[in-house]
Each structure stands twice: as structure tokens, then as C-alpha cells.
C-alpha positions in Angstrom: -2.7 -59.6 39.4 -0.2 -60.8 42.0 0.7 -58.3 44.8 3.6 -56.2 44.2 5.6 -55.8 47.6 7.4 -53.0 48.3 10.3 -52.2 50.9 9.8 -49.2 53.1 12.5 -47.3 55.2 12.5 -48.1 59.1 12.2 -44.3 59.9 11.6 -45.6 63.5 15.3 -46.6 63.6 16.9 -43.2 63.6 15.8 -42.5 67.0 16.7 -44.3 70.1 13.3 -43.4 72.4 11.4 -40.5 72.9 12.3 -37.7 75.3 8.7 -37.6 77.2 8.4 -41.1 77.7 6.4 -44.0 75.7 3.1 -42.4 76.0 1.0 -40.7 78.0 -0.3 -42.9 81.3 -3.3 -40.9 81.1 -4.1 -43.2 77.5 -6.8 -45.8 78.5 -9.1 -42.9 80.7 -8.7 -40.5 77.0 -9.4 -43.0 74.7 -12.6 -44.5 76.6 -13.9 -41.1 77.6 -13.1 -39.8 73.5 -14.8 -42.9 72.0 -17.9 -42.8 74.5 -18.0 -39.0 72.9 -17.8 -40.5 69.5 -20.7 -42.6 69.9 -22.8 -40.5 71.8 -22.4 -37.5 69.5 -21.9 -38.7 65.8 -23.5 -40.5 63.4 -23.0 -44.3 62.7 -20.8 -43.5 59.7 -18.4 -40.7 60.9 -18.4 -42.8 64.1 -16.7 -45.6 61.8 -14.0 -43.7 60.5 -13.0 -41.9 63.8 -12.6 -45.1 65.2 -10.6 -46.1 62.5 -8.5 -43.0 62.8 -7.8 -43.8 66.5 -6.7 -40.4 67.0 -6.7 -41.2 70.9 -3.6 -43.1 70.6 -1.9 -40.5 68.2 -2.7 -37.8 71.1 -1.1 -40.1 73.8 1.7 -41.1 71.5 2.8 -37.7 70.3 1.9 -35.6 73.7 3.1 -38.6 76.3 3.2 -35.7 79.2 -0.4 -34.8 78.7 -3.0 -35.1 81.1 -6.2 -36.6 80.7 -8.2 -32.8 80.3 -5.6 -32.2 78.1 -5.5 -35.4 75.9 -9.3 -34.7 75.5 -8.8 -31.0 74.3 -6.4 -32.7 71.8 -8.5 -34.8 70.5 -11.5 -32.0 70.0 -9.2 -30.3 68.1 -7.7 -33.4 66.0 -11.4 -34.0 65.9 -11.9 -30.6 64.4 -9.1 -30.5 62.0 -10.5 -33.8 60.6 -13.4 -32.4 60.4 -11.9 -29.6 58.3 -10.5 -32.2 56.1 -13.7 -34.2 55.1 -15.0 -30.3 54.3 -12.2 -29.9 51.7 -11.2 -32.6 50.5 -13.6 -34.0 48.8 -14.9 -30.6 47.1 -13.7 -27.9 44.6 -11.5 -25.2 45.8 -14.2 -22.7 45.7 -16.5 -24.7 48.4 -13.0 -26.1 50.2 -12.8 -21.9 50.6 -16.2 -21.6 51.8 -15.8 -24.5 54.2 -12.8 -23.1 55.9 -14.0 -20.2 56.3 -16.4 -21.6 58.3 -14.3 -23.9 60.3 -11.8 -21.0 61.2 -14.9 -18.4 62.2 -16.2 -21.2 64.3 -12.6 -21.7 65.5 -11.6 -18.2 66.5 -14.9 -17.0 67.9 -15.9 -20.2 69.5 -19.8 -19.4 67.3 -20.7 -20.0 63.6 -23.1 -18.2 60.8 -26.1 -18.5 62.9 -27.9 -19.5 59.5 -24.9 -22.7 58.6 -26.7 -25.6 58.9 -23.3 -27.6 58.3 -23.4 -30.6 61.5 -19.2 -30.4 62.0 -19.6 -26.7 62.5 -22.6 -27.0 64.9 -20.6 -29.3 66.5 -17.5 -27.3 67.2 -19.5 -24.6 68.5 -21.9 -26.6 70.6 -19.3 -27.8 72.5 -15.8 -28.8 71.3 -14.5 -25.2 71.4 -15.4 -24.7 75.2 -13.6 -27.7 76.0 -10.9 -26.9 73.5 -9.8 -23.2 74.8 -10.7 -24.2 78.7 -7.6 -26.2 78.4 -4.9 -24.3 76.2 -2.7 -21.8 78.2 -4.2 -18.3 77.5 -0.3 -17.7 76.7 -0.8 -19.9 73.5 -4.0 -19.3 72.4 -3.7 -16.0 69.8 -0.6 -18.5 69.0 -2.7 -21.3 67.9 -5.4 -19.1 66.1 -2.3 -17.6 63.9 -1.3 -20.8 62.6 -4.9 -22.2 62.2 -5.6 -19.8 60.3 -2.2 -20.6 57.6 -3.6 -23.9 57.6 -7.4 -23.0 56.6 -5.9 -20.9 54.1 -3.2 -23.8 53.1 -6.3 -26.3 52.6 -7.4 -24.5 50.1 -4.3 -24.1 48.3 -3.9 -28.2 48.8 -7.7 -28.1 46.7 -6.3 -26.2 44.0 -3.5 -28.5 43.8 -5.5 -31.4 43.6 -7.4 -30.0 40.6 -4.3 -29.4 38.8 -2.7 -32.8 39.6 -5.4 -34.7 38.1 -4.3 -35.5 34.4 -2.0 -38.2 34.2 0.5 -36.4 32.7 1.1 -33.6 34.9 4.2 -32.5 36.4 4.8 -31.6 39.8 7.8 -29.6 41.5 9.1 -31.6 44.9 10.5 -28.2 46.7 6.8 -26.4 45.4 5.2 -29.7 47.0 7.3 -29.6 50.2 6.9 -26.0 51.1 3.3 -26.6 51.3 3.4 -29.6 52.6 4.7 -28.5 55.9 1.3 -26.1 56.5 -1.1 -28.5 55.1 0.0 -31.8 56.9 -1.7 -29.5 60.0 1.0 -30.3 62.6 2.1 -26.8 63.1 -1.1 -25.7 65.5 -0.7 -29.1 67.0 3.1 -28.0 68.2 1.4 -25.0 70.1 -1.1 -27.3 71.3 2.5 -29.2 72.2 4.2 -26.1 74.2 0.8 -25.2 76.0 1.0 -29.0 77.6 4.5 -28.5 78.5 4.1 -24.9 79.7 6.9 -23.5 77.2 6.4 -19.8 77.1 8.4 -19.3 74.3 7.3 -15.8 72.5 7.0 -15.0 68.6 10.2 -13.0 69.0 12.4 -16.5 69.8 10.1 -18.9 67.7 11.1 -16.4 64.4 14.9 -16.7 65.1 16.1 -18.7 62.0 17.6 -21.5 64.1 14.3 -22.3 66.1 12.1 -21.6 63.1 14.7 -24.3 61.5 14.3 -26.7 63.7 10.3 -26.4 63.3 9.9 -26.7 60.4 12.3 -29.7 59.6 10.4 -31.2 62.3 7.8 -31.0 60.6 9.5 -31.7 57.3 9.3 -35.3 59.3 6.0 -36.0 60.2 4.4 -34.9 56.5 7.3 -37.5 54.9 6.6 -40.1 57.1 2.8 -39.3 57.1 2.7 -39.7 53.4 5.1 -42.8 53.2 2.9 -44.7 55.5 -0.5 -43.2 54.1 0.4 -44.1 50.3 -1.3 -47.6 50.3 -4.7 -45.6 51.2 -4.5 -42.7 49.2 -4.2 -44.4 46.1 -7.4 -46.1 46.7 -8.7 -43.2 47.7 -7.6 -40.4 45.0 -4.8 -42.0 43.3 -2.8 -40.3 46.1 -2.3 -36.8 44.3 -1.0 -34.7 47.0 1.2 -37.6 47.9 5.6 -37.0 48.3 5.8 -40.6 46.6 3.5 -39.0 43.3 5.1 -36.0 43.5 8.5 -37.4 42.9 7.1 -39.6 40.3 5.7 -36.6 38.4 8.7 -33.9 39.2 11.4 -33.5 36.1 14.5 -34.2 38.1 13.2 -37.3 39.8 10.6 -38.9 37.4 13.1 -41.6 36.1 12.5 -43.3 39.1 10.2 -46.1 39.8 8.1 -46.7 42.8 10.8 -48.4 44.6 13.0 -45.8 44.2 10.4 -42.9 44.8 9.9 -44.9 48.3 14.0 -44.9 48.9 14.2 -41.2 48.0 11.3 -40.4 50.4 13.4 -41.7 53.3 16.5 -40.2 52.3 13.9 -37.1 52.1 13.1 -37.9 56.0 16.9 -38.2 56.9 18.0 -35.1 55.7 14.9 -33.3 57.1 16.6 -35.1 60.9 19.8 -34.1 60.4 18.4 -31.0 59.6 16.7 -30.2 62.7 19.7 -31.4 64.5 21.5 -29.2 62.8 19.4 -26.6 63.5 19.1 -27.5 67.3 22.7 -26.9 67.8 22.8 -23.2 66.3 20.3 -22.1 68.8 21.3 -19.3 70.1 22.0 -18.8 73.7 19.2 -16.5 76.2 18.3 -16.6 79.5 18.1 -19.8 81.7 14.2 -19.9 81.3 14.1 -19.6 77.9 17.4 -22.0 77.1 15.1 -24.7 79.5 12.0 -23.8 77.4 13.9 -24.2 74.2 15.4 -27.6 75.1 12.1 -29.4 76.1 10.6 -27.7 72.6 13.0 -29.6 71.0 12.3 -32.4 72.8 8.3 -32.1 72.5 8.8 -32.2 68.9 11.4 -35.3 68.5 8.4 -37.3 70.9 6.0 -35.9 68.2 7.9 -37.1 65.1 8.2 -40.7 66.8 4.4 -40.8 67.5 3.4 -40.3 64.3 5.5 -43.1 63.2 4.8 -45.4 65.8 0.4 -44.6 65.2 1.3 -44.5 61.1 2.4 -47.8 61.6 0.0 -49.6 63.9 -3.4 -47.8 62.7 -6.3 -49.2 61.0 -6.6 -45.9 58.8 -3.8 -46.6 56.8 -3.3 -50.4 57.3 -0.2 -50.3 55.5 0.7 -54.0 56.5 -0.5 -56.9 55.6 0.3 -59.0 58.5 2.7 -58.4 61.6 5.6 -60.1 59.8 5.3 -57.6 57.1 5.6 -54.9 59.7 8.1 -56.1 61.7 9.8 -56.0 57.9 8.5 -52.7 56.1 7.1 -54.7 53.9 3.8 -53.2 52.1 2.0 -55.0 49.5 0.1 -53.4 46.6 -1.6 -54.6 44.0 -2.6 -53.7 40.5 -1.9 -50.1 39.9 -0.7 -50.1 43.4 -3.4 -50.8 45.4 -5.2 -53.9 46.2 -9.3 -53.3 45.1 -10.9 -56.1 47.7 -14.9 -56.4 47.1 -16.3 -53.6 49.3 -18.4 -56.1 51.4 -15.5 -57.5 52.7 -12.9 -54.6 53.2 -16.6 -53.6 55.5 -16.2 -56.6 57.1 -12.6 -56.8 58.2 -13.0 -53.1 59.3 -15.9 -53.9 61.6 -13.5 -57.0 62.9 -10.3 -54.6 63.8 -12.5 -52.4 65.7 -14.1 -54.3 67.8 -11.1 -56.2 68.3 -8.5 -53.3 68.9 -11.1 -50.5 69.8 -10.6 -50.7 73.5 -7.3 -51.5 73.6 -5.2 -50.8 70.7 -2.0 -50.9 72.0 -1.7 -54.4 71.4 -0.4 -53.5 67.8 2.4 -52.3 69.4 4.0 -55.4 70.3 4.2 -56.2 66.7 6.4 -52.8 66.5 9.9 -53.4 64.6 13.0 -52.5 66.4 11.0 -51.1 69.6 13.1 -51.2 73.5 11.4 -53.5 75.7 10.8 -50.4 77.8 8.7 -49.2 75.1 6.3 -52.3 74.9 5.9 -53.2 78.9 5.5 -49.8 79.2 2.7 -49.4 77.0 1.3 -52.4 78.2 0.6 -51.8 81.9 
């Protein structure tokens, strides 16, 4: 069956460039000393898909005022919530529960069970935690364990989803979907991680105000839309994409009479409310004292710079590999096949993926001149 192509919103065009700058100049040093780690430490196969992930150049792209001990702490911690992700998501809710529990023991107390024999978890405690909390603002770490552990508890909840999305006829509810959403996409802990780089001492107290907590969470309204938008093409390979914004309009009441085309359009109109949303929110802020007004700005700031780097990795990664070629890119133009995904023989989607990475693993950024609608600035910049 001939590919079915599909027109995807530019949700890089709402924004003119990010507040922090392109990306961290501390990028190349990260990313080689990450994927050294990688291949020192893992196995051959998780090796494979952490290079695939390139989480190094979502780090630099969504934290581009991070240093390099910070970029790396990042990354142990994206490392970890992966990790967290292959426990669940492949399993039943009542081992995705026993897995978290492990990962957010491991994660508060820096230690495991000493009888798990699970390698991620020896892992973390061996040595990604040390590295991890020797690098977050003691300010922001009891921060950062609170929302780590909604989201342990929120994976589980995504498990139980799963299980009850899996009959084709199901029904879903989009608000249902999108409350949850916001804690399982996992950005939240990332945000403190976020504030602790910037040194934003902003207390519970101000983050609970309904203006700020607003503005957070349409933020992150943001990054799980465009997250699932661009992730679509690979979930459905994957799982049929059930814990998907695309599905879940298909399968809710009020907006099943839409096709896929017009499940992608509402998606993005989805992602432009959610902006004007948080700019909404921005502006009721209410006023405190000069520190905290300063602290308060760059927040907002830190997380318009990690909105755009999610887009800007979404749409250059070989996780996703949404386009087919740079002209589709330049053009949101993604291409699936029958029943929405193209099935290529397994020997040979192996052997493309060995080709990107030893092609783009050392310097990815070369995706980026292929970027659509991107400032000069942005590319030269990335580029020296």
C-alpha cells in the first residue's frame, strides 16, 4: 500500500527564538563525555537505543545555559527516567508498580533493595545518583524528589491506561487524557532540574499561586502535545500508539468524527491554545519582591527555551524519525503507511539505524540545518 502523507502543524513557528540562546556551548564536551559513558557502561542493545534517543542534544537544546557538570547530571537523570520507562512500559500495571517503586527508592535514597538484582537500578545507585544530586542546588532537591515521586506514581496510572485502551473499540476522554498527560510526559522534575541551572529560588509558596502554577502546567501542556504529534509515526509501530493525543481524539465522543488529518489539525490547535495559555497566565503573575519578580521572569523564560527544544530534538531525532527526507521536514510532511505506519523488513530498518548513527552520532547537529523556518542565528550558531 502506497504511503499516506500527512501534514503536520509548524509548532516551531509560534515562537521567534529562545530566551537562553540556541543551545548550550557546553554541547560537543556533554554529548562525547555522555556517549563514552554509554558505551563503557551498557550493554550493546540499550547502547543502541540511547544513541538513538540522543538525549545529549535534548539536554543542550532545552537547558542552553547549562554547564557541562550540569548537562551531564541531566542526562543521568534523563538516563534514569528512561530507564523508568523501559521498566513500565512494557509490563502490567502491577509489575509497572513494582518497578517504580524501585526506581523512586533508588531515586530518593541514592541505594536500592540490597537483594534487586534489576541492572537499571544497580546502575542508578552505583553511580548515576552521586553524580545526579552533586550537581542539583540543595535548594531544589526535596523539590525534585516531590515531583518524581507524582511521576512514579503517574507511570503506573499511564499502565492502567494502557490496559484499558487496548480493544479497538474503546473510548477515551481528551480532558481525562490531558490531565495526566502533563505528569506522565515527565517534564515536570526536569523544570526543577531547569530552575536549579538557572539558580531560581523560587519557594513552593509562589510556584502554588494559580498564575505560576498556570503557566507550568500549560508549558507543559506544550511539550506532551508536541511530544506526542511528532512521536506518533513510532508509536504506532510500537503499540498502536495508545497513550497517544492523536488516538485519544480519535477514540473520545466529541471528537471521534474526525479523521487522522483532522485529529493532527486539532492537536495543534490543542498546542496553540496551551501558548496562549501560558501567556495568559504569565501576564497575571502577580507582583513580589525584585528577586523573586527576576526569578519569576527567567522561569518563564527557562520554560519557553524548553518548549522550543523539544520541538527542535522531536524534529531532528533518530527516535522518532518522523521525516522521510529533509524536504519533508522542511514541509511537515510525515508519511505513513498501511494502518499508519510503514512495516520495512526488520533487517533493514537495523540497517539504516546502524547508518544514522554512525553518521550523526558525533555530531548531530547537522540535522539542524535541515530545520524549517529556523534564524540564521540559530543554525551558525549551532554550528561552530
Amino acid at each position: 500500500m502506497a504511503a499516506q502523507t500527512y501534514q503536520l502543524p509548524d509548532l516551531r513557528s509560534f515562537f521567534a527564538q529562545k530566551p537562553g540562546g540556541p543551545i548550550s556551548p557546553h554541547f560537543k564536551g556533554a554529548n562525547q563525555g555522555y556517549n563514552e559513558w554509554v558505551g563503557s557502561t551498557l550493554g550493546y542493545y540499550f547502547s543502541i537505543v540511547l544513541y538513538n534517543a540522543e538525549m545529549p542534544l535534548l539536554a543542550a537544546l532545552a537547558y542552553p545555559v547549562a554547564t557541562e557538570l550540569e548537562l551531564r547530571a541531566i542526562l543521568d537523570y534523563m538516563t534514569a527516567s528512561f530507564m523508568l520507562e523501559e521498566m513500565t512500559d512494557r509490563y502490567s500495571s502491577a509489575k509497572a508498580l513494582k518497578n517504580s517503586e524501585k526506581w523512586l527508592q533508588t531515586l530518593k535514597d541514592g541505594q536500592s533493595e540490597t537483594s534487586t538484582r534489576h541492572p537499571f537500578i544497580k546502575l542508578m545507585s552505583k553511580e548515576m545518583m552521586a553524580r545526579l544530586k552533586s550537581a542539583v542546588d540543595p535548594f531544589h532537591w526535596p523539590q525534585f524528589i516531590s515531583t518524581n515521586v507524582d511521576f512514579a506514581r503517574n507511570t503506573v496510572r499511564e499502565a492502567l491506561d494502557r490496559e484499558a485502551s487496548k480493544s479497538a473499540h474503546s473510548t477515551r476522554d481528551l480532558h481525562s487524557y490531558m490531565i495526566t498527560r502533563r505528569e506522565t510526559i515527565g517534564t515536570r522534575p526536569c523544570f526543577v532540574l531547569m530552575r536549579s541551572t538557572r539558580r531560581l529560588y523560587i519557594p513552593d509558596s509562589v510556584l502554588e499561586e494559580d498564575a505560576v502554577k498556570g503557566m507550568e502546567n500549560a508549558a507543559l501542556d506544550m511539550v506532551y502535545i508536541a511530544n506526542d504529534i511528532y512521536s506518533f509515526k513510532k508509536e504506532q509501530g510500537d503499540n498502536g500508539a495508545l497513550n497517544n493525543i492523536i488516538t485519544v481524539i480519535l477514540k473520545d465522543p466529541d471528537t471521534s468524527h474526525l479523521d487522522l488529518q483532522g485529529s493532527i489539525n486539532y492537536a495543534g490547535e490543542l498546542f496553540k491554545a496551551a501558548l496562549d495559555e501560558f501567556t495568559a497566565y504569565r501576564s497575571k503573575i502577580p507582583p513580589f519582591d525584585s528577586d523573586m519578580n527576576k526569578y519569576l521572569s527567567d522561569y518563564a523564560d527557562g520554560l519557553i527555551d524548553w518548549v522550543i527544544g523539544n520541538i527542535e530534538w522531536s524534529i531532528v531525532n533518530n527516535r522518532y524519525k518522523v521525516f522521510c527526507s529533509d524536504s519533508d521536514r522542511r514541509s511537515n510532511i510525515m508519511r505513513l503507511g498501511n494502518r499508519y505506519n510503514l512495516h520495512l523488513p526488520s533487517v533493514i530498518c537495523f540497517i539504516l539505524l546502524i547508518v544514522l548513527i554512525l553518521v550523526y552520532r558525533h555530531d548531530p547537529t547537522l540535522r539542524l540545518t535541515f530545520m524549517p523556518r529556523y534564524s540564521s542565528s540559530f543554525s551558525s550558531g549551532f554550528l561552530q
